[in-house]
C-alpha positions in Angstrom: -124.8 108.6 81.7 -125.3 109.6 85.0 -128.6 107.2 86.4 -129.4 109.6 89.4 -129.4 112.5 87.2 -132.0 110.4 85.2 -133.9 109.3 87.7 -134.4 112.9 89.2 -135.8 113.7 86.2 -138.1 110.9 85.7 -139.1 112.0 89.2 -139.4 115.6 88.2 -141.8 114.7 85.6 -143.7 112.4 87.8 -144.6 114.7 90.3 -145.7 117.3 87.7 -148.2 114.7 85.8 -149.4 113.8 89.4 -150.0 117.7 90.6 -151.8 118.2 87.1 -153.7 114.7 87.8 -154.5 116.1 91.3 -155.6 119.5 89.8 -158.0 117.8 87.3 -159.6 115.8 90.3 -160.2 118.9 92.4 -162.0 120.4 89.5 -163.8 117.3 88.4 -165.4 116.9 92.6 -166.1 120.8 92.6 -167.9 119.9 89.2 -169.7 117.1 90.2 -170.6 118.4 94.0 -171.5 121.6 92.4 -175.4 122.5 93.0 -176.0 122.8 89.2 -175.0 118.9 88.6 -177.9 117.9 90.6 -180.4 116.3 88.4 -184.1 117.9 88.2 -185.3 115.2 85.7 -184.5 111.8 84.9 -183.1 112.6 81.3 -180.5 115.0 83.0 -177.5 113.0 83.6 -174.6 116.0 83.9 -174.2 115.3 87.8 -174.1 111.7 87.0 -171.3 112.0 84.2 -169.5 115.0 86.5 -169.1 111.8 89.0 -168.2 109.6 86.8 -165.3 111.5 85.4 -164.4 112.9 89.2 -164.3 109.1 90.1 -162.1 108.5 87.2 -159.8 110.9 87.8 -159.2 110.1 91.2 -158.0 106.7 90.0 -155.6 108.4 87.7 -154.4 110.3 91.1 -153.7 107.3 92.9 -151.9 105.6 89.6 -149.5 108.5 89.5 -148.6 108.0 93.1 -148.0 104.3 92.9 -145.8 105.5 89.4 -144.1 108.3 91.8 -143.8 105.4 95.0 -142.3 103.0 92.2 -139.8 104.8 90.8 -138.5 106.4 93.8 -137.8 102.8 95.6 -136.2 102.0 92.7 -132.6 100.6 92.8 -130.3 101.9 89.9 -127.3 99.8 88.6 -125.2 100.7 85.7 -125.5 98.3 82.6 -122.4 97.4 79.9 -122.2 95.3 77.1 -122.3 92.1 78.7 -125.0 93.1 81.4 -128.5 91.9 80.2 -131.2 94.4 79.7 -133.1 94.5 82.8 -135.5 96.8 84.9 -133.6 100.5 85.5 -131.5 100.3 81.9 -131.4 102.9 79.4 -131.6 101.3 76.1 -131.4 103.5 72.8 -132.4 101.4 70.3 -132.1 101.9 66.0 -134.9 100.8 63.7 -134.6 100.1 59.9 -134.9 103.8 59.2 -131.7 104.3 60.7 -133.9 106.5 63.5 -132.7 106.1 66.8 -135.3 105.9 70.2 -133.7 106.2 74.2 -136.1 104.0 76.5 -135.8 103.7 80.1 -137.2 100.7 81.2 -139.0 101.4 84.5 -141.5 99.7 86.7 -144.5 102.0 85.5 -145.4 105.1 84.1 -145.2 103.8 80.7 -145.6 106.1 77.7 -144.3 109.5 79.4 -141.7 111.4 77.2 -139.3 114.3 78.4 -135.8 115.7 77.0 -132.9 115.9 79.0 -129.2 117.2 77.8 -127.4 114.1 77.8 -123.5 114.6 78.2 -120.8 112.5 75.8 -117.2 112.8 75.5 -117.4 115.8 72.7 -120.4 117.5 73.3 -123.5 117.1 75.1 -127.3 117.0 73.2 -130.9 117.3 74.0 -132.6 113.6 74.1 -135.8 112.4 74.1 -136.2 109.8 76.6 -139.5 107.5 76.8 -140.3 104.9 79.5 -141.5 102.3 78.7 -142.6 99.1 81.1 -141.2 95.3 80.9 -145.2 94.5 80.3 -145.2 96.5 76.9 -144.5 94.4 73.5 -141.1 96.5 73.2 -140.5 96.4 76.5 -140.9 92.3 76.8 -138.8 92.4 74.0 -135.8 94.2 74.9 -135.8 92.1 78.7 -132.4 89.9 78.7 -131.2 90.6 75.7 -127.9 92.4 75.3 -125.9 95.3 73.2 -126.0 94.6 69.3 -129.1 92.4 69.6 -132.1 92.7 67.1 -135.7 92.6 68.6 -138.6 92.0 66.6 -142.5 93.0 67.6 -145.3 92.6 65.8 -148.1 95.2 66.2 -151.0 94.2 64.3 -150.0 93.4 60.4 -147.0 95.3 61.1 -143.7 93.7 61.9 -140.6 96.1 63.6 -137.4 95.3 63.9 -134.8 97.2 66.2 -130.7 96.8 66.8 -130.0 97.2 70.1 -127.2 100.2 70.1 -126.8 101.1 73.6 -127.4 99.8 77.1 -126.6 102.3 80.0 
């Protein structure tokens, strides 16, 4: 697995969830500034929500930039099966089902998906790829453990359990 290539992806897809963050903002201030939001009566709160969601979605702006500042300071180093799980591994990961997750574990951005064509010695594939943060429950979990360990969350009344199958 080649980490750059990763990494330029993970960047890729940061920089389009911040352009559509910045896009919703834009709309959001021209919605709330607009002269229809102002209020001619007490009961009409539209201006007031247009701000609300404008201020909002601002703060989503400036999360993606500290996701896109985070991940491209981010120092890569290649994991093996002795190497504990750290900040920067892939990890693909097998539940009981016998389905089979990739994480990244990254310093933010937690929860974004995207595919990339993973090359092997045979063939190459399409995988999905999630990050996931060392502050999540899975995430905590996986930190300093190694290949063929089994991590156990519990989410709720529900308890998962996952073998550790790769570290890259």
């Amino acid at each position: 697995m080649n980490k750059s290539i990763l990494l330029s992806e993970i960047l890729k897809q940061l920089d389009a969830i911040k352009l559509s963050a910045e896009k919703a903002a834009n709309q959001a201030h021209e919605t709330a500034t607009h002269s229809e939001a102002v209020a001619r009566s007490k009961y009409e709160t539209f201006g007031l929500e247009a701000s609300y969601l404008a201020h909002g979605q601002a703060q989503r702006v400036a999360e993606c930039s500290m996701d896109l500042k985070a991940f491209t300071g981010l120092k890569l180093c290649s994991f093996n099966d002795g190497t504990p799980i750290g900040l920067g591994a892939l990890v693909v990961i097998m539940d009981e089902k016998d389905d089979e997750q990739s994480l990244f574990i990254g310093p933010g951005a937690g929860g974004v998906k995207f595919t990339m064509t993973v090359d092997s010695l045979a063939s190459s594939k399409e995988v999905e790829i999630m990050i996931i943060t060392p502050s999540s429950p899975l995430g905590s979990a996986l930190i300093g453990r190694m290949l063929d360990d089994t991590v156990v969350i519990n989410i709720g009344a529900n308890r998962k359990e996952y073998e550790i199958i790769g570290v890259y």
